[in-house]
OpenMM code with the backbone's topology and positions (N, CA, C; nanometers):
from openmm import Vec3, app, unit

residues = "UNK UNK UNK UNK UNK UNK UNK UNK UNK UNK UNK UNK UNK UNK UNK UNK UNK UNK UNK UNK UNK UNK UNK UNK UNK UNK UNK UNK UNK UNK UNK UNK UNK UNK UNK UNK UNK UNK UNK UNK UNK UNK UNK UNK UNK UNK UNK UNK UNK UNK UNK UNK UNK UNK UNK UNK UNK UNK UNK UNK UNK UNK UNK UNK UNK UNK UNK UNK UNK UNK UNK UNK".split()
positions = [
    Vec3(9.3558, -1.2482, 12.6749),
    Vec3(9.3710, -1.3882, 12.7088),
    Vec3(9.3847, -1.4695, 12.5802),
    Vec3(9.4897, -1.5418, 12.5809),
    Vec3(9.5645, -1.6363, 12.4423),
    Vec3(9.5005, -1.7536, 12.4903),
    Vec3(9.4371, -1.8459, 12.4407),
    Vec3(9.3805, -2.0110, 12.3911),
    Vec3(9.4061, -2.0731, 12.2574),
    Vec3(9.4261, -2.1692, 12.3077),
    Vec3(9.5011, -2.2623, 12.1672),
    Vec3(9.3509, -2.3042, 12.1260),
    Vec3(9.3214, -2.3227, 11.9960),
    Vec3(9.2003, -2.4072, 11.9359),
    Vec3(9.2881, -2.5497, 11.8539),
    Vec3(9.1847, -2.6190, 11.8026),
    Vec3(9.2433, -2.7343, 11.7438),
    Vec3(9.1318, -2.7770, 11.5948),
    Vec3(9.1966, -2.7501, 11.4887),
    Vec3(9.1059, -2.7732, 11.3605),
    Vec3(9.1702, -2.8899, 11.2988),
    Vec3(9.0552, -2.9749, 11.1960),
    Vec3(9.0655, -3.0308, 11.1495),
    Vec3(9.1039, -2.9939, 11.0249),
    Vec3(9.2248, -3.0438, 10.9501),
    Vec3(9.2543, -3.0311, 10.8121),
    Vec3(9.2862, -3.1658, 10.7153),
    Vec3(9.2205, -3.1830, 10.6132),
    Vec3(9.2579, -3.3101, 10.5052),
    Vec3(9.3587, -3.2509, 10.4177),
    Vec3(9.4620, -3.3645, 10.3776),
    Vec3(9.5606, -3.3202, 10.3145),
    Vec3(9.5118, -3.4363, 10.2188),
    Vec3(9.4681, -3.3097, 10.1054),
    Vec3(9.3917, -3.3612, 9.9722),
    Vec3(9.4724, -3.4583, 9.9210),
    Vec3(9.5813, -3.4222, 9.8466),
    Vec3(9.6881, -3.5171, 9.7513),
    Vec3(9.7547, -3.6462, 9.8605),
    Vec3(9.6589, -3.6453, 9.9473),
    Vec3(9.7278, -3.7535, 10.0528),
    Vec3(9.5700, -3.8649, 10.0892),
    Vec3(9.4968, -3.8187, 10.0498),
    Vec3(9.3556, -3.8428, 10.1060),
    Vec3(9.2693, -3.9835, 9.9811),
    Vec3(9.2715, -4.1120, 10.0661),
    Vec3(9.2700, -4.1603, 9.9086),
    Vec3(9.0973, -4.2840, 9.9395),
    Vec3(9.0314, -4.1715, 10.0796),
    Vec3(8.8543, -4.1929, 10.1087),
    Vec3(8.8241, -4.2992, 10.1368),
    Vec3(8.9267, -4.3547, 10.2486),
    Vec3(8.9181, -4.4632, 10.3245),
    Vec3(8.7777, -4.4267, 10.4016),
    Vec3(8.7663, -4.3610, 10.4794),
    Vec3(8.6472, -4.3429, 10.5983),
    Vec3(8.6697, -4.3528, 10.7197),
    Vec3(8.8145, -4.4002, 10.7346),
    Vec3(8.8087, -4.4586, 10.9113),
    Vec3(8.7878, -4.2469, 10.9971),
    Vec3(8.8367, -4.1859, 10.8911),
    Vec3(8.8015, -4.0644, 11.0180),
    Vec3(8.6964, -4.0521, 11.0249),
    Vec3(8.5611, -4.0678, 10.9276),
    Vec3(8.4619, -4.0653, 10.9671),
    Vec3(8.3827, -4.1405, 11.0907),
    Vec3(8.4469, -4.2653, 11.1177),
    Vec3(8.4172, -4.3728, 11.1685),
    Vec3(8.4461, -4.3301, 11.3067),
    Vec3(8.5882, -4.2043, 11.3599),
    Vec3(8.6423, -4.2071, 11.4045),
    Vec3(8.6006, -4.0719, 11.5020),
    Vec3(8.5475, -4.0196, 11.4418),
    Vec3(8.5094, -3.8790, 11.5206),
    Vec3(8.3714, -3.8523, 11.3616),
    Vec3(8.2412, -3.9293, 11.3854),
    Vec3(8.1523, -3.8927, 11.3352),
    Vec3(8.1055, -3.7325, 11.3523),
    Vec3(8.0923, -3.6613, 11.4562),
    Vec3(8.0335, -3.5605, 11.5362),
    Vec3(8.1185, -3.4604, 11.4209),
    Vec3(8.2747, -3.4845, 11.3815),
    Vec3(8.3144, -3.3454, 11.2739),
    Vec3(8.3475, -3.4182, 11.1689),
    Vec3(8.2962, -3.5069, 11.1248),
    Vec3(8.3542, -3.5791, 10.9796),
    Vec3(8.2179, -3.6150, 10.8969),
    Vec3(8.2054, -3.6382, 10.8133),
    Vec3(8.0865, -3.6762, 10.7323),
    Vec3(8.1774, -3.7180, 10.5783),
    Vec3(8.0981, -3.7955, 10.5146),
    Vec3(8.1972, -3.8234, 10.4326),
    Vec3(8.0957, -3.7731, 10.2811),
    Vec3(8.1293, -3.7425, 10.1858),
    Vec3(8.0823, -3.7110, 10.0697),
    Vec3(8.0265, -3.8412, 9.9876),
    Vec3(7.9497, -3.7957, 9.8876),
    Vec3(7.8882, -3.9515, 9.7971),
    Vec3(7.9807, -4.0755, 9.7201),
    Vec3(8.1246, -3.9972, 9.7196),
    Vec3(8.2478, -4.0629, 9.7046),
    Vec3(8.3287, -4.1310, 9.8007),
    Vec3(8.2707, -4.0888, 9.9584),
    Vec3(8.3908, -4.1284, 10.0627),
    Vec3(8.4878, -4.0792, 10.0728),
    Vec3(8.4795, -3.9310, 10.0467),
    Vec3(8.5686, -3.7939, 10.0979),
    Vec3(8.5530, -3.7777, 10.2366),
    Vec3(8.6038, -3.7249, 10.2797),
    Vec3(8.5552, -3.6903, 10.4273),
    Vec3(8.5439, -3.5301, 10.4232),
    Vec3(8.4216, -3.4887, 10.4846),
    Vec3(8.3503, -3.3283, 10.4334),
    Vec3(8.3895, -3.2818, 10.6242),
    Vec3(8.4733, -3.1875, 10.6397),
    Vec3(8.5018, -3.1629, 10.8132),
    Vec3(8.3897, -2.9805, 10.7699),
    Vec3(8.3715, -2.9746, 10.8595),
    Vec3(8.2802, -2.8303, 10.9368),
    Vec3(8.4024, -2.7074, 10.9168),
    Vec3(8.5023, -2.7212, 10.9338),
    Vec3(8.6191, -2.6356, 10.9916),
    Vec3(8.5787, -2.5783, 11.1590),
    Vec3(8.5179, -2.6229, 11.2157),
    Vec3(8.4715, -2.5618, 11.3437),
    Vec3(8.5927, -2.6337, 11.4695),
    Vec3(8.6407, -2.5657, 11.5251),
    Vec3(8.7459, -2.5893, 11.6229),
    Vec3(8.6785, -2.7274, 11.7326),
    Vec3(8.7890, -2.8356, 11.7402),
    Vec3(8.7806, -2.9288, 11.8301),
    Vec3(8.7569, -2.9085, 11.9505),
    Vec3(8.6466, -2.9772, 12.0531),
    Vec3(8.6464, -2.9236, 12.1650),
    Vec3(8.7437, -3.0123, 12.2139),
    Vec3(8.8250, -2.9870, 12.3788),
    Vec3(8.8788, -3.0652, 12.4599),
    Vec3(8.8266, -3.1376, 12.4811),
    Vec3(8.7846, -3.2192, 12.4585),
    Vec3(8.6127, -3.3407, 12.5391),
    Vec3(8.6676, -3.4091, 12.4237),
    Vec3(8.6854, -3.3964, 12.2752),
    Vec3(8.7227, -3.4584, 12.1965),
    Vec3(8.8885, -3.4923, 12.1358),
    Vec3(8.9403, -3.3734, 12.1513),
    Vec3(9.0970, -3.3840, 12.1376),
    Vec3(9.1338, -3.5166, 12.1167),
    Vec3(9.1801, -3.5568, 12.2187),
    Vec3(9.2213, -3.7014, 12.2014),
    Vec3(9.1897, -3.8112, 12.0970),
    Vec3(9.0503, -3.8435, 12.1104),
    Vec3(8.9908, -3.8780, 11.9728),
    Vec3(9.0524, -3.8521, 11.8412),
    Vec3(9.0786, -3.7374, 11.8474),
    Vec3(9.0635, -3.6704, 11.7135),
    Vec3(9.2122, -3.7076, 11.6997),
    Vec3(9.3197, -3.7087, 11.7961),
    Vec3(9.4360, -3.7098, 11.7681),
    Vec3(9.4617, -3.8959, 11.7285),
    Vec3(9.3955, -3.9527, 11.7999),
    Vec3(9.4082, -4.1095, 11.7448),
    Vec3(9.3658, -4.1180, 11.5985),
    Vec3(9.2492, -4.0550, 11.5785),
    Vec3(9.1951, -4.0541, 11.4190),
    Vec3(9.2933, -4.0420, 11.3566),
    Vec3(9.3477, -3.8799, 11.3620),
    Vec3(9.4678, -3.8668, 11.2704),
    Vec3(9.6254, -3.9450, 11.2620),
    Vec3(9.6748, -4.0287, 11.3585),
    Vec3(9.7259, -4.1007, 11.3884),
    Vec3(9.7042, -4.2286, 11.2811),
    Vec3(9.5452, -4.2671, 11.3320),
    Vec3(9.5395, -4.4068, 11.2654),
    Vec3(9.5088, -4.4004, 11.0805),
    Vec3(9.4839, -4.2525, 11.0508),
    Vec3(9.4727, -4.2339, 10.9291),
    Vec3(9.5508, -4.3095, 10.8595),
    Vec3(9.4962, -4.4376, 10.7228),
    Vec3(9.6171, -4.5061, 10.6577),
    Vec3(9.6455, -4.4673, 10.5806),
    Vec3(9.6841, -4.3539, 10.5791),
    Vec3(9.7627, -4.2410, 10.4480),
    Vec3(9.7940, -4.0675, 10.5545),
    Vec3(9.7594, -4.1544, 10.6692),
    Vec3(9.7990, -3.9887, 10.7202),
    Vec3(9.7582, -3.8530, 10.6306),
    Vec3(9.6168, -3.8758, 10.6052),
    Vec3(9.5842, -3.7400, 10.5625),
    Vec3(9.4800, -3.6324, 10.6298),
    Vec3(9.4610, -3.6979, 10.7528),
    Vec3(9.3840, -3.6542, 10.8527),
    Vec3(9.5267, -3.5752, 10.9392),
    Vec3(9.4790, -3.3877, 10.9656),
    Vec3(9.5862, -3.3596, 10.9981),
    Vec3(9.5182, -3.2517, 11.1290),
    Vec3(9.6019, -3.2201, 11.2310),
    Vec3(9.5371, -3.0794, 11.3362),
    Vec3(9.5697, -3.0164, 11.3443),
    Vec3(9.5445, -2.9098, 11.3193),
    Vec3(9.6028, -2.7589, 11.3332),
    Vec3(9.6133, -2.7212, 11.4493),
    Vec3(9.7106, -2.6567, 11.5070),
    Vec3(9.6581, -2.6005, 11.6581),
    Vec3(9.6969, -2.4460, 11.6594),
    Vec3(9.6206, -2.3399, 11.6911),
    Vec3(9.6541, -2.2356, 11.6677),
    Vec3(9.6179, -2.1521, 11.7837),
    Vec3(9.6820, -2.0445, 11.8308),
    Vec3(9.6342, -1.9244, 11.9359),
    Vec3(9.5841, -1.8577, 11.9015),
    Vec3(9.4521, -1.8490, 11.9312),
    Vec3(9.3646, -1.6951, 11.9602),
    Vec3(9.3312, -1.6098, 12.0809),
    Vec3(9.2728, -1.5008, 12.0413),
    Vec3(9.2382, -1.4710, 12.1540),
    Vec3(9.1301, -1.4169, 12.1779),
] * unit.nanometer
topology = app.Topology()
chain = topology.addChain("A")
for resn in residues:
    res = topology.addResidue(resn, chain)
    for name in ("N", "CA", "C"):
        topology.addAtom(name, app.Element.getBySymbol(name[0]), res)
């Protein structure tokens, strides 16, 4: 049985520690003593998806990014 997961990835050279993803999905974001944003790498649940896809959306440098991948 194949399932898609959904990870969070920062695209470093794009990432310039605004916070709104933190702001935005607290539960996988935390931000560092600089206002990095520190993610878990732990797969998005469906309950959150959406969320997570506005975050990366409203990112103002678009460096909030989702992976979506099949496992099984």
């Amino acid at each position: 049985m194949t399932h898609e997961t959904t990870t969070i990835d920062i695209d470093w050279t794009a990432c310039q520690a605004h916070g709104l993803c933190a702001e935005l999905l607290p539960e996988h974001i935390t931000l560092d003593e600089w206002g990095y944003p520190l993610v878990a790498g732990a797969p998005v649940p469906t309950s959150t998806a959406k969320r997570a896809r506005r975050a990366a959306a409203d990112c103002p440098v678009l460096a909030l990014k989702l992976r979506v991948g099949k496992h099984t």
